[in-house]
C-alpha positions in Angstrom: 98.4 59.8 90.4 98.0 59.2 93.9 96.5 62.3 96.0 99.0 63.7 98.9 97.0 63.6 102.2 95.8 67.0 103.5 98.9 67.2 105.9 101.3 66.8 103.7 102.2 69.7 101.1 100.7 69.7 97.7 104.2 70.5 95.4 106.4 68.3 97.3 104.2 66.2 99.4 106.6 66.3 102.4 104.6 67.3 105.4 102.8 70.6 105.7 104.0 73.5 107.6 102.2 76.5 106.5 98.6 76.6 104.6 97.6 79.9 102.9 94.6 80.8 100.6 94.9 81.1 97.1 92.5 81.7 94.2 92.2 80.4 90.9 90.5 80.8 87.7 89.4 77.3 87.6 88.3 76.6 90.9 88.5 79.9 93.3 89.4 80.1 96.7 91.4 76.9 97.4 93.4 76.2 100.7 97.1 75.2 100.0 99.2 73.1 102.2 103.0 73.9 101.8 106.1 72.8 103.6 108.4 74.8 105.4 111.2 75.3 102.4 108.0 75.9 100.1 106.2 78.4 102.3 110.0 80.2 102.0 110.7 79.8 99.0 107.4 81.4 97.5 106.9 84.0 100.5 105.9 87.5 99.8 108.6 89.4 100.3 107.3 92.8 99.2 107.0 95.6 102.0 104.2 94.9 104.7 100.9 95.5 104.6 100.9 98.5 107.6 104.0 100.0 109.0 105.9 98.4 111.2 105.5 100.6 113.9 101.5 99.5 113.8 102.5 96.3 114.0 105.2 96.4 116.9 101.7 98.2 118.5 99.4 95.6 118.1 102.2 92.5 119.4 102.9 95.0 122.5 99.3 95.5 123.4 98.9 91.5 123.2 101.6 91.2 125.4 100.1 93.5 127.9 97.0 91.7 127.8 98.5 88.7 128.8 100.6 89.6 131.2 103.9 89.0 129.2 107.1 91.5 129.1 108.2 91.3 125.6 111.3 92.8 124.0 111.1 93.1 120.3 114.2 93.8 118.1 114.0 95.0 114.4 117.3 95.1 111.8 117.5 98.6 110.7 116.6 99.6 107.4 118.9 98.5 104.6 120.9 102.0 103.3 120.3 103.4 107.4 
């Protein structure tokens, strides 16, 4: 077995996109290298860590700092 390079994505070997951390029992803390469709496909897609209106605070003050008029838009939530 031939080892993917670190650019390229370790389940598919196409190139890397996206790297996270992950941790397992083996080894521990381990970077992995994912493509695009992989990063996707095995997103969390639970709810955020902080509300979104902490968020939509923290991109609007970097935006200020650097000078940069943003407009951000958000879907409504689903059921509203």
């Amino acid at each position: 077995m031939t080892a993917a390079s670190s650019s390229s994505a370790r389940a598919c070997g196409d190139p890397a996109r996206s790297t996270r951390i992950i941790t397992t029992s083996d080894h521990g803390r381990r970077w992995l290298d994912l493509c695009r469709d992989c990063m996707l496909a095995t997103a969390d897609r639970g709810r955020p860590a902080v509300p979104l209106a902490d968020t939509l605070a923290v991109l609007r003050a970097a935006a200020e700092e650097a000078g940069v008029t943003v407009r951000v838009l958000v879907d409504p939530p689903k059921g509203a």
